[in-house]
C-alpha positions, 0 to 999 in steps of 0.5 A: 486454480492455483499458479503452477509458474510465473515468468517475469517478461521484463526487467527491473529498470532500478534496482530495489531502494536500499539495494546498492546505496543503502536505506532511502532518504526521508525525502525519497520515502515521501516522494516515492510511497512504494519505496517506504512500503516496500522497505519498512515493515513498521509503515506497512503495518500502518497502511494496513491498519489505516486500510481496515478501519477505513474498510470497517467504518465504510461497512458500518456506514453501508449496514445502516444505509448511509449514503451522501445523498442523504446528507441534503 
């Protein structure tokens, strides 16, 4: 099933970081994850990078049935 359209039913209540004021502060990237995520490629290569290790080392774990109760 592919999407033929897409419809957005609300409106932006801020615009985009960077959009009107320029880049965002350091202070405002921590504080607002998703405003650095969606502004600077470099940090979302990180976060994905860090997303598929974290996945491969939680298969690895589950492939040699790993699990907390074990480490009673």
């Amino acid at each position: 099933m592919r999407v033929e359209a897409l419809r957005l039913l609300v409106k932006s209540l801020r615009p985009a970081a960077g959009q009107w004021t320029g880049s965002p502060t350091t202070e405002t990237r921590y504080r607002r994850r998703y405003v650095d995520l969606i502004v600077s490629g470099a940090s979302r290569n990180v976060f994905r990078t860090r997303t598929r290790i974290v996945r491969y080392l939680r298969d690895f774990l589950d492939a040699l049935d790993f699990s907390r109760s074990r480490r009673r």
